[in-house]
N, C-alpha and C positions, 0 to 999 in steps of 0.2 A: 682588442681595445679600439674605440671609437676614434678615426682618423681627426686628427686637431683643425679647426678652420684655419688656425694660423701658418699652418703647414703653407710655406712659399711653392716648395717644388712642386705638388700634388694644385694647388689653385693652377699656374701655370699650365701645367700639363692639361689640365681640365679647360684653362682659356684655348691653349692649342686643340685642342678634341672640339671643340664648337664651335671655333672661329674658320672652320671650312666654309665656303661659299655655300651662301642660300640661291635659293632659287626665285626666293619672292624679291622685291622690291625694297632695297639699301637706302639708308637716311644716314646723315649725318650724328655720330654716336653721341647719344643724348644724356644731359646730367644727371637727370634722373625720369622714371618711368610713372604714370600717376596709373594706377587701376579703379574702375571705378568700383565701390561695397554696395548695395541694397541690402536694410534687413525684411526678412518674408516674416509676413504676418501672419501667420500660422504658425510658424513651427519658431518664431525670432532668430532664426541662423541667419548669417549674413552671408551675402552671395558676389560672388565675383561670375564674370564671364571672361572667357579665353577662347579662342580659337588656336585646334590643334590638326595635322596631319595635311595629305596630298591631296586628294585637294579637301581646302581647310573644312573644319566644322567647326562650329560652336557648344562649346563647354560650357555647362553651369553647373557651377562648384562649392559646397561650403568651406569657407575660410576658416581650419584650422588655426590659430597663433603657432600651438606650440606640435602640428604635425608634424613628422619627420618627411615626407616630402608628397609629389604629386601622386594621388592613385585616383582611375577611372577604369571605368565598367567598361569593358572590351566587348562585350559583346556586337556583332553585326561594324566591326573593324575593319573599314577598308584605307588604306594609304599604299598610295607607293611609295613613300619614304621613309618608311617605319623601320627599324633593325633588333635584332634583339641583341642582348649583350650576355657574349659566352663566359661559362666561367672561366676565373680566375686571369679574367681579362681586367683592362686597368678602370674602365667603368662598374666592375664590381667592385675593383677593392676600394676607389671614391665611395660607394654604398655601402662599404663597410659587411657586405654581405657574403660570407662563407659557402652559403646557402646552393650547393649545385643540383639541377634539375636535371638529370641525366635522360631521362624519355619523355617525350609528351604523349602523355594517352588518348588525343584526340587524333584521327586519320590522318588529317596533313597539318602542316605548317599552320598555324594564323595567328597574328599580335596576341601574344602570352599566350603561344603555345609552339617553344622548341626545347627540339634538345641540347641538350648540354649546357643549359641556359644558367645564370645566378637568381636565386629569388628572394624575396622578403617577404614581412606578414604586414599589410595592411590592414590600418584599423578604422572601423567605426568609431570615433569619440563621442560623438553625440549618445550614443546608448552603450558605449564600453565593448564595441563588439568584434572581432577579431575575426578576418576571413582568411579562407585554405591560401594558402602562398602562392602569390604573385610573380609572375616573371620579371625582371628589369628588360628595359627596352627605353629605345630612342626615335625621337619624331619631331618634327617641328611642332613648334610652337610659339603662338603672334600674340601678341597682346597691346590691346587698343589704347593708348596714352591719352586720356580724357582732357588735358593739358593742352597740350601741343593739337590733338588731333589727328595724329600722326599712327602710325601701327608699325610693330618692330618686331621682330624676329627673331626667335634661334634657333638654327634650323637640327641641333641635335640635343633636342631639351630631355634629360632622361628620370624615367616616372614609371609607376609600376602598375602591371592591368591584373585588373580585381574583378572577383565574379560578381554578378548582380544581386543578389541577395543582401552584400554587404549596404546596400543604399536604402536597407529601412529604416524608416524614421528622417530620413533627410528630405530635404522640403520638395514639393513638387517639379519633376523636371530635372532635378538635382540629377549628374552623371559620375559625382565622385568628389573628392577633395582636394581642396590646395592647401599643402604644409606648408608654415612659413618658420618653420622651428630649429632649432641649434645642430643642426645637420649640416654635412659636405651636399645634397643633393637638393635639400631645400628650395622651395622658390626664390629666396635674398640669397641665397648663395650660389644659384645658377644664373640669375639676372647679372650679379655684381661681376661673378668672372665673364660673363660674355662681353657686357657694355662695359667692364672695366669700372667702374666706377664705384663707389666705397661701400664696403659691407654693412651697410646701414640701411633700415626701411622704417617708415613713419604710416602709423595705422589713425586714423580718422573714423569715428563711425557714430554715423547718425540714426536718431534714435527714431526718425521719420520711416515709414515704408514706400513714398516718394520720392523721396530727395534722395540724392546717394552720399555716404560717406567716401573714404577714398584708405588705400594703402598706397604711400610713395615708396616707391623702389630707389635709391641712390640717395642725392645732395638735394637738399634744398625742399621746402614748403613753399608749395606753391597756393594763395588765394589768401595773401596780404597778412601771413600770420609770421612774427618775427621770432625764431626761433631763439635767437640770439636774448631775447628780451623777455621770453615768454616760460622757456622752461627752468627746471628744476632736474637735478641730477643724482640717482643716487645706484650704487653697482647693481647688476644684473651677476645673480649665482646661480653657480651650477650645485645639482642635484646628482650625487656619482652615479645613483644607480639611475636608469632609466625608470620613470613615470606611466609607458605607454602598454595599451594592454597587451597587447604581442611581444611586451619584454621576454627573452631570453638570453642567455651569457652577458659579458662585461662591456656593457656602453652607460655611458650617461645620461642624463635625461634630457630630452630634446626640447621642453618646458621652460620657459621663462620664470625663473624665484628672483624675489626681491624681497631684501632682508626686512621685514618690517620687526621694530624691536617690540612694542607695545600701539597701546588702541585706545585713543581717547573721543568721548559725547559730550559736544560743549566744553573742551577744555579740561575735561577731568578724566583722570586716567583709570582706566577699567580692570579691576584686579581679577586677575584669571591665572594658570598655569602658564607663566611667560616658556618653559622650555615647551609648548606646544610653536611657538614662533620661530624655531629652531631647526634645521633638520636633525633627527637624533643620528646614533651609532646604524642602528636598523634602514635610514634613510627613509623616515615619515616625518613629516611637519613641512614645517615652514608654508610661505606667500608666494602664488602664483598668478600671473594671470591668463586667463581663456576668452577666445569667441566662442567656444562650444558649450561653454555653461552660460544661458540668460542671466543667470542673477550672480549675487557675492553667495557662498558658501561657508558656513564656518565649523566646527568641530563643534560638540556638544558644549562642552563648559563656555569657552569661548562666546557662544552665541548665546547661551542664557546669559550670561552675564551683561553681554553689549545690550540683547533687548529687557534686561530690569532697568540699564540704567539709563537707555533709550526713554522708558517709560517713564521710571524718573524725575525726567527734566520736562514732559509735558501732562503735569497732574489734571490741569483744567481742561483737556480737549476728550469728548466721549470717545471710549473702547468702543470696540464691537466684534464681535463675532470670528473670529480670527480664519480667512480664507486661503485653506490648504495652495499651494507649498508653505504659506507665510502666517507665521506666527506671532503677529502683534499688528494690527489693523484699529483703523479710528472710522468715523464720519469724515469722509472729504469736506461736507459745511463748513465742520468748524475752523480747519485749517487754512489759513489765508496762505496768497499765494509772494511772494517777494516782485521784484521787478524783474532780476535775472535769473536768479538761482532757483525758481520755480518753487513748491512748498516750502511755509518757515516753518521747518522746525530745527530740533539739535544737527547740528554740524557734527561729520562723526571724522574723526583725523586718523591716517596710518602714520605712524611716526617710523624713521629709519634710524639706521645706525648715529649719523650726526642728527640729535635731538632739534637740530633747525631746520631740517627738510624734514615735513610729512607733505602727506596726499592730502589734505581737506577734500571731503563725498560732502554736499551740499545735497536740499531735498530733492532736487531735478534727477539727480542719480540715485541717491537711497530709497525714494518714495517709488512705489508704483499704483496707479490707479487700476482695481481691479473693475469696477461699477463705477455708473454714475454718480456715487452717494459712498461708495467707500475704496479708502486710498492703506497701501499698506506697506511697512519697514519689508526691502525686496534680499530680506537676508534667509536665508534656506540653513534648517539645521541636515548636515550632513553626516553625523553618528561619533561617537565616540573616539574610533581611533581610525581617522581615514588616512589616508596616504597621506595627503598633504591638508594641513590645518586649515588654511584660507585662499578661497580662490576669489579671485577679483574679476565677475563674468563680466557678459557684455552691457550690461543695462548702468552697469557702476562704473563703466568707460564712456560711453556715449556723450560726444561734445566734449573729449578731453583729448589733444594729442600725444599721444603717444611718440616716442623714436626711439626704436632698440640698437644700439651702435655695437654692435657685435664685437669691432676689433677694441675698444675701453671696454666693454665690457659692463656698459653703463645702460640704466637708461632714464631718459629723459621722459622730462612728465609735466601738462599745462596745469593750472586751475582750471574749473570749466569754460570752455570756451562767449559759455553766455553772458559772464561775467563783463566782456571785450565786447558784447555786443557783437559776438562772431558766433559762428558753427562748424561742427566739420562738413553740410551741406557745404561750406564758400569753398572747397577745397577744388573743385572741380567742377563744370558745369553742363559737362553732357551726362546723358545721363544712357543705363543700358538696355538694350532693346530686347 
């Protein structure tokens, strides 16, 4: 079974395992950590950079939400502060990983390749893909506070090395993934034991491929956005069985659900199979959300139903031609554009458990322009009986702040930030090289 975040003794232990002296350069332990996001215009993944190992290198990483933790392509691995972690040592059982690696087939030693080692299976999510098992190991790792200015450290961050084939389809330059998902080894879960600071992180992301969005690691928004004032709260559920495609045996899902009960266009509610909102007995359904999917997702019924009644409510704007992945497109002429909210059209709401908090998606998030001349509803039919009924991807985030508070168990959620006359560009203002 999946070791509990709220486990005291096992965080501790884990503070004490990483709190040994670095080598680099100490700063006063910060409230919270900003990283900066880019999304690549090519592939729309969002990217982080990290600097990892002795001496350092630079990481560019697709941002996982709901990965279970760090994996990078080891190939051509030099550090001298790298360690692997043997089995049934206490860095496996934090990874929750059984997994013992008793020979390495490769002639000598090198980062994810020893013996007697613990491993995992790292995934591709971007294309569902699942590579040969990864050794655990530990190495520094620094990451640049785009805030402060500042870069911080830890110097025994533990992640798993994956062979190189797993990185197709991830965007140019890309070396592997950053998981930020309901995991003991997670990146919020290995920032917040190190700096101490509370298992919480706030995900920002701009829908620009200039500007950067940002993920806050700890307390606090930083770039004048008042949380206190701003968000809306509704629980963050767990999924028993794991979600990921390298699932095996009895863990949970490392994915972020949130209970949405029903789905209304314009204030009216859209009649569909509501136990697809649900997780069943089998553990399919229910609301998720990803950076690894660009758009919203929805289950077959579901998604006919939202785009008749999408359609519906704008009789006088011309159709056109509908531009594969997306299945209901207009003329961008005729649609005028608002002051904030970008395209008018219906406002599509997720409504949660208490019928007073929903999500309102405004057209700046549900519309996407494919052409200069046509703009189209950026919901994807994703089949009949998929794992999970609706995923809330990144283009249906973008300009909305996010905060997943792991220990409530909640998470918090803006309007779109354009509303405010803000972005999640304001969140940070360097940007990454």
């Amino acid at each position: 079974m999946a070791l509990s975040l709220d486990n005291i003794n096992l965080l501790s232990l884990l503070l004490l395992f990483l709190i040994l002296p670095s080598t680099s350069q100490t700063y006063a332990r910060p409230r919270s950590v900003v990283l900066p996001i880019i999304k690549d215009s090519k592939t729309l993944q969002y990217l982080a950079q990290l600097n990892q190992r002795t001496p350092l290198v630079p990481l560019k990483l697709t941002v996982d939400l709901g990965g279970q933790f760090l994996w990078v392509d080891c190939a051509g691995y030099v550090s001298s502060t790298y360690a692997p972690s043997h089995c049934n040592s206490f860095q496996c059982t934090l990874a929750n990983s059984n997994n013992c690696i008793k020979e390495c087939t490769y002639s000598s030693p090198m980062p994810g390749c020893y013996n007697n080692t613990c491993g995992l299976l790292p995934d591709n999510t971007v294309i569902g893909g699942v590579g040969s098992t990864g050794q655990l190991g530990q190495d520094v790792l620094s990451i640049p506070s785009a805030y402060t200015g500042l870069v911080y450290s830890v110097p025994k961050f533990l992640f798993i090395c994956a062979k190189g084939y797993l990185l197709d389809s991830l965007a140019s330059g890309v070396t592997g993934m950053a998981g930020l998902g309901r995991t003991n080894i997670s990146l919020p879960s290995q920032f917040s034991a190190y700096f101490r600071f509370d298992r919480k992180f706030a995900v920002c992301l701009s829908p620009s491929t200039v500007s950067n969005g940002a993920i806050v690691f700890g307390n606090g928004v930083p770039g004048g956005i008042d949380t206190s004032k701003s968000l809306l709260y509704t629980p963050l559920l767990i999924n028993p069985v794991s979600t990921a495609t390298s699932y095996f045996g009895n863990e949970s899902s490392s994915d972020y659900f949130i209970g949405v009960q029903s789905v209304k266009v314009n204030g009216k509610l859209i009649r569909f199979d509501s136990k697809l909102l649900s997780i069943d007995n089998q553990d399919f359904g229910g609301t998720k959300i990803s950076t690894v999917y660009p758009y919203m997702v929805m289950a077959t019924s579901i998604y006919n139903a939202v785009l008749e009644a999408f359609a519906n409510e704008m009789p006088h704007i011309p159709r056109v031609k509908a531009v594969p992945p997306f299945g209901l497109c207009y003329n961008s002429s005729s649609i005028n554009n608002t002051s904030h909210a970008g395209p008018d059209v219906p406002h599509i709401d997720l409504v949660f458990q208490r019928k007073s908090v929903y999500w309102r998606i405004y057209g700046a998030n549900s519309m996407v322009k494919v052409s200069n001349d046509v703009m189209c509803l950026g919901i994807v039919n994703i089949g009949s009986k998929p794992r999970t009924s609706i995923v809330l991807g990144g283009h249906f985030i973008e300009d909305i702040l996010l905060q997943f508070d792991i220990p409530h168990a909640r998470l918090g959620f803006s309007n779109s930030l354009l509303l405010q006359n803000k972005s999640c560009s304001d969140i940070n203002a360097k940007s990454m090289s």
